[in-house]
Structures are given as structure tokens and as C-alpha cells.
DOLUMSE-660735 format. One line per 4 residues: for each residue x, y, z of C-alpha. Coordinates in steps of 0.05 Angstrom, whole numbers. Layout:
N
X,Y,Z ~ ...
END
This chain:
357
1354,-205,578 ~ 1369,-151,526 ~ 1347,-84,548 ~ 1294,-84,478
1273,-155,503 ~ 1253,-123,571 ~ 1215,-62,545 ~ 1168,-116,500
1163,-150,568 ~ 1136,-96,605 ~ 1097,-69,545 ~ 1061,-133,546
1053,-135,621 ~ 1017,-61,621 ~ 973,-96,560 ~ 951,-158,610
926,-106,668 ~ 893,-59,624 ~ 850,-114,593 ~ 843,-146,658
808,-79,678 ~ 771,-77,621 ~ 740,-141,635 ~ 723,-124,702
690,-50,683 ~ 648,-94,631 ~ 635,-149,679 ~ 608,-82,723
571,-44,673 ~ 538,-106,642 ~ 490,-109,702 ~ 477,-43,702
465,-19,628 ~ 413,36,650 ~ 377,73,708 ~ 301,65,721
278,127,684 ~ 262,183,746 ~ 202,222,751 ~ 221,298,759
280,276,800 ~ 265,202,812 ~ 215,150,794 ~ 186,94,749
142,69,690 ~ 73,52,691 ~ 56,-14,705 ~ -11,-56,724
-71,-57,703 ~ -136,-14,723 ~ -221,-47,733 ~ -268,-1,756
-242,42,811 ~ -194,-13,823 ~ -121,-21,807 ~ -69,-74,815
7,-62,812 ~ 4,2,804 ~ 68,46,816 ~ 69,75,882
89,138,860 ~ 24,150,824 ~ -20,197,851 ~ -84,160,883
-154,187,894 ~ -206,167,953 ~ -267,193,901 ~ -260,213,829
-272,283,804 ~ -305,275,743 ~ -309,240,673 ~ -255,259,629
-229,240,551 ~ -168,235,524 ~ -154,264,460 ~ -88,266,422
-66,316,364 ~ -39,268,326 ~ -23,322,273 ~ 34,351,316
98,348,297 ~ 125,320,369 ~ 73,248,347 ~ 104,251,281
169,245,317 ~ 146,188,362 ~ 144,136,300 ~ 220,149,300
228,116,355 ~ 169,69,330 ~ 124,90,388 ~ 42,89,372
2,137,407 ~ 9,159,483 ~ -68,161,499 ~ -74,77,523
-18,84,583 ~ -42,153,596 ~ -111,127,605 ~ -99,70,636
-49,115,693 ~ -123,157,702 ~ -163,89,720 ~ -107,72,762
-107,134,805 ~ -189,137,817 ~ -183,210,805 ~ -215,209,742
-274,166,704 ~ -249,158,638 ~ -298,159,576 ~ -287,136,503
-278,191,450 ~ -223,167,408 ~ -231,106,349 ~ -282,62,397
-330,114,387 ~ -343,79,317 ~ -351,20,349 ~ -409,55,392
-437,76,333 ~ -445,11,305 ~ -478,-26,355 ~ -527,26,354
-541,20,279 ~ -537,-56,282 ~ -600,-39,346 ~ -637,11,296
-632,-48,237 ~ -664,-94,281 ~ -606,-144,274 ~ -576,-155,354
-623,-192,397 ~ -675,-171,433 ~ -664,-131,499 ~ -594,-109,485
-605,-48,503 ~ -573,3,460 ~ -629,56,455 ~ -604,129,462
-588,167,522 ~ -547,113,554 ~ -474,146,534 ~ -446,191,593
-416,257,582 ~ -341,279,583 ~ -334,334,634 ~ -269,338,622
-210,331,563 ~ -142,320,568 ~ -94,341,519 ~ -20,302,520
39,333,486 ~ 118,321,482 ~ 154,392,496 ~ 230,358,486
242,283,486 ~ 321,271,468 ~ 368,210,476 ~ 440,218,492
431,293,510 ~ 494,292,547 ~ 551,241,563 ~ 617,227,618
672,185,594 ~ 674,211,519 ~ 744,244,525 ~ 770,189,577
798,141,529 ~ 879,137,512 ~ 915,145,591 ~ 944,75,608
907,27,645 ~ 854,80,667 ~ 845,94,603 ~ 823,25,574
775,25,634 ~ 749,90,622 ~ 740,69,539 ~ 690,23,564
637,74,578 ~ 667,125,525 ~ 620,158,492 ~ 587,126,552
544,159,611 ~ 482,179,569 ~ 423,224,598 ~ 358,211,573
308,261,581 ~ 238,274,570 ~ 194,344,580 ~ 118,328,560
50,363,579 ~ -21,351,597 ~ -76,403,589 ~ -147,396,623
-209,438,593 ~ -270,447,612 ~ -323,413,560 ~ -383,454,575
-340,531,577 ~ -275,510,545 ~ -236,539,607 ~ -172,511,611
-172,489,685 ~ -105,450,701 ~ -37,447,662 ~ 24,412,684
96,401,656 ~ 128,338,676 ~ 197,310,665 ~ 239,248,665
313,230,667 ~ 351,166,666 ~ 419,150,642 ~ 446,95,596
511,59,601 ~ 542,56,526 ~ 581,-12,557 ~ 639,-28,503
621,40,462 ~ 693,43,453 ~ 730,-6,492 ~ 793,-42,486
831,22,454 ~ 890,11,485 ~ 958,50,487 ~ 932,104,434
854,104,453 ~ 838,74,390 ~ 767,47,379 ~ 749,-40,358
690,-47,409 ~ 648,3,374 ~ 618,-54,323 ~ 596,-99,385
542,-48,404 ~ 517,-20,471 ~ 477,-41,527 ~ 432,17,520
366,-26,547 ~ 324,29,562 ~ 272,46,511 ~ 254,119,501
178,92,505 ~ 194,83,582 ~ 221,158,590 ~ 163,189,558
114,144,604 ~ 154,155,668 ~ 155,239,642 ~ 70,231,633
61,209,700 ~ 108,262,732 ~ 54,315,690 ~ -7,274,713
19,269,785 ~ 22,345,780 ~ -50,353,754 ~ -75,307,799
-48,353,858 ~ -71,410,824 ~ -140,400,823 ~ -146,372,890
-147,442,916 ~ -181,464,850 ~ -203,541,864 ~ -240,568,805
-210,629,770 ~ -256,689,772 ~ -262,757,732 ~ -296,815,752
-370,817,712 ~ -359,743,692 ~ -317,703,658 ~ -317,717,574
-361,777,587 ~ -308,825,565 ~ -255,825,619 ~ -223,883,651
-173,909,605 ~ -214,968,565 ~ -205,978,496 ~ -217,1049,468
-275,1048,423 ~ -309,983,459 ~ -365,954,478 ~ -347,922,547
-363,944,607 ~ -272,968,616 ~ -278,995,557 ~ -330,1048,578
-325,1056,643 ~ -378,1012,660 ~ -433,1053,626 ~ -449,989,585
-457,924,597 ~ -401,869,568 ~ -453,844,520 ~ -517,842,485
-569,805,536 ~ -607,746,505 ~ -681,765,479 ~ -705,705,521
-664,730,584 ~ -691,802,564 ~ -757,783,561 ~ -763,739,629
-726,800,658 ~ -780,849,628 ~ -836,801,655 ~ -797,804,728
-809,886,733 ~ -868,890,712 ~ -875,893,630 ~ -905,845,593
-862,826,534 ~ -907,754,523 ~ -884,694,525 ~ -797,679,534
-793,651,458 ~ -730,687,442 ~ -772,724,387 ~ -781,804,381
-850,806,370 ~ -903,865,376 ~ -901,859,455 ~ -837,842,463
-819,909,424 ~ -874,947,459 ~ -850,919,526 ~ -781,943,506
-801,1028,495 ~ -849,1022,546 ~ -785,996,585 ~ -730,1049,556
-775,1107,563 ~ -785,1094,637 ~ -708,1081,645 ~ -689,1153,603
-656,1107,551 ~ -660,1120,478 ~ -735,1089,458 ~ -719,1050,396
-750,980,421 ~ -696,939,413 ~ -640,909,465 ~ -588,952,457
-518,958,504 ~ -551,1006,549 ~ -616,970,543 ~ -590,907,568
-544,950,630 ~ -615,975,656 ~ -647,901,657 ~ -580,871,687
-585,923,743
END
């Protein structure tokens, strides 16, 4: 055999192996075209379904409650940009899973405020028409109270935010393997966060910051480029399975999981005087209570409050209406001259220290 007969020989043998390992690297990678997304480190999607304070196939890394702490809505800014990004990826809204992960944990009752609400609505005005049946029972007062809101938002969602294998392609054998997942090891990541306010004092009382990872195999991104790492599998696609929907979800649950064991040893924040009072960084030139020294009070006391306060020590201010009337005034000087306080009959800053005393 000539010695240019030979080299071909060989040439074509090292072509044989490499896509002999090529087929075996695809045969790998093929059943194993993506990781289950991970929850701050390791984890799942939500699954099931939720009745009452009952669940069924739940994930069992969702955080579970024995009694539920409240009522709480879901509402969703859909005017943010990060939502706007979401139909990219040709994702609706995040509230349904996210409410549906609340009923599933028992730590929260969840109550209608988002489009059903017009569906409230109108069976009431269908009841007020006279048109449903008698004894359905939509007269007034029946709707319960949100305690609580919950506020979702995507911090960072990317796909393909880094990648192992890109700059394997073109070494021999190993590198036909290696162009198999070119391009190839994808991380998928997700940062989103959940806010929880107080309805009746708007204090913000639990915020969390939850992640997900998972990583995509880009199977026969640029396979087959043997001897000179050229590309030819690119136009036969990847086996990129997992849908960005699933990283956001799994990246929720990490931030509810984290609210969830938040609150459980919920201790309320306090300031000094009360809360929205004033505070106690003083300003020069202000009103509160820091920014004087304490000489007057953080604010102007309610005429009502003033006036069952006046009745309490001894004036008679008439009746708690709220109103300044003749009494009230006269209840106030009689009040400010006893006290050494400028007698001008009305409830002034250092008016209102004297009756909070």
C-alpha cells in the first residue's frame, strides 16, 4: 500500500471513532437535555392543585403551615418593565401559580382582588336588578377583607447566562465529542421578589429574594465538526426542554419559602413615639417630637381624640363630634391656661403634648 494510500486509511479510521463518539455523547445527552430547575441551590416547580386548606401533590419543598396567618391578595404591576419582558418568552401573568403555591402551603387564605372582582360585582348587580333567584344570597357585607398584599416581581431572569464546551470543538476525537455540547452547558437563572404590606397601615412587613438555577444541554449545538471544528449540526436544533416559565416558578417559590419562614417568627418593628409619628431622626426647623427635643408632640392630635381627652381631666368640651365648637374652644383656654400654654383655643403642637401627657 502506497504510503498516500495509508495516510487516507488512517484519516478515515480517526473519522469512524470520532463519529462513533459523537453518537455515543448524543445517545448520553439526549436523556438528559436539562436539570430540574433548583430552588436557591436545589429544587423544583410547582405542581398540584390546592381546595380549602387542602393540597394534593404538592412539592415537598414548599413551605407548609399547621394554621394560616391571615387573608392575603395578590396583586401584579403589570406596568413593569420585567412583565413586559415575560411576553417574550410568551409567559401570562405570575399571580395564578403564585396563588395557587399560597393555598398549597395553608399559610395564607387567599382573597380575590384581581379581574374576578368584576365578576363579584356582577352578581351583585344582577341581585340588586332582581334577576337571580330568590335566596341567592348576595346582599352586602358577605366579602372578607385582605389583611394582607403581595407584590411579585422579576429582579433578573436570563437564559444561557453562561456556558462549558463553547471553545471545546476542533482537538481530534475529543473534540467531536466535546462539539456536541458546544455552545453547550447553559445556566439558566432566575432572581424574582415578593413583598408583603400591611392593608390597614401600609407597613411593609416581609420581603424576600429568591433564586433559581438549572442548566440546559445545547445537544448537537455544534456537533459533527470534525478535523477543523467546523459547525453542520447547528440547523438540527437543541434539546433545550426546559421552559424559562419553570425557572421563574421554581425562583417564586424559593422567595415564598423565604416569606413564609419569615413571618413565622414575625416580630413587629417598633419606633420610639409610634410608628409614622415623626421618627427619631430630627430635622431642624420641625415639628416632631426629634426635631425639638421632645418639647412637641409628633403631630397635631385629632379634635375627637382632643376632646374625649379634655372630657377625661375634667373639662367639658361637649360631645366627641370632631367639631370646634363654643365648648370645645372654651374647654380648650380653660385647658391651656391651666397648663401655662399659650391660650388661643385651638389644638396646637404644644396643646396636644399637654393632653398626650
Amino acid at each position: 500500500m502506497s504510503a498516500k494510500r495509508w495516510n487516507c486509511a488512517r484519516a478515515t479510521g480517526k473519522r469512524s471513532g470520532c463519529v462513533a463518539l459523537a453518537i455515543v455523547a448524543a445517545a448520553v445527552f439526549v436523556g438528559c437535555a436539562g436539570t430540574t430547575p433548583e430552588l436557591g441551590g436545589g429544587g423544583t416547580v410547582a405542581t398540584g392543585g390546592a381546595g380549602g386548606a387542602t393540597s394534593t401533590n404538592a412539592s415537598s419543598q414548599l413551605e407548609k403551615c399547621s394554621q394560616s396567618l391571615g387573608t392575603l391578595a395578590v396583586v401584579e404591576d403589570q406596568n413593569q418593565p420585567w412583565y413586559r419582558t415575560l411576553t417574550q418568552y410568551r409567559l401570562g401573568s405570575t399571580v395564578p401559580v403564585l396563588r395557587m403555591m399560597i393555598q398549597q402551603s395553608n399559610c395564607f387564605v387567599v382573597v380575590e382582588r384581581g379581574q374576578a372582582m368584576n365578576n363579584l360585582v356582577q352578581e351583585r348587580a344582577l341581585q340588586n336588578s332582581g334577576e337571580l333567584r330568590s335566596g341567592s344570597s348576595f346582599q352586602k357585607g358577605q366579602l372578607v377583607a385582605a389583611d394582607y398584599t403581595m407584590s411579585p416581581s422579576i429582579a433578573f431572569s436570563q437564559k444561557g447566562t453562561s456556558g462549558v464546551g463553547g471553545g471545546l470543538g476542533g482537538f481530534g476525537a475529543f473534540g467531536a465529542v466535546a462539539g456536541l455540547v458546544a455552545g453547550g452547558l447553559k445556566s439558566n437563572e432566575a432572581s424574582t421578589t415578593l413583598l408583603m404590606v400591611d392593608n390597614r397601615s401600609g407597613v411593609q412587613l416581609a420581603a424576600a429574594v429568591g433564586s433559581a438555577q438549572n442548566y440546559d444541554y445545547n445537544v448537537l449545538g455544534a456537533g459533527f465538526g470534525f478535523g477543523g471544528g467546523g459547525g453542520g449540526g447547528g440547523a438540527l436544533g437543541g434539546y433545550s426542554n426546559t421552559p424559562e416559565g419553570k425557572i421563574l416558578i421554581a425562583s417564586f417559590m424559593d422567595s415564598y419559602n423565604q416569606i413564609v419562614r419569615a413571618t413565622r417568627n414575625y416580630t413587629a418593628q417598633e419606633v420610639k413615639g409610634g410608628l409614622g409619628t415623626g421618627g427619631t431622626l430630627g430635622v431642624q426647623g420641625g415639628q416632631t417630637s426629634a426635631s425639638s427635643g421632645g418639647a412637641v408632640p409628633t403631630a397635631i392630635m385629632p379634635m375627637g381624640e382632643a376632646q374625649r381627652r379634655l372630657a377625661a381631666l375634667g373639662f367639658d368640651p361637649g360631645p366627641a363630634d370632631g367639631k370646634a365648637g363654643a365648648r370645645t374652644t372654651a374647654a380648650i383656654r380653660a385647658f391651656q391656661k391651666e397648663r401655662g400654654l399659650d391660650v388661643n383655643g385651638r389644638i396646637d403642637a404644644p396643646t396636644s403634648a399637654q393632653l398626650m401627657k
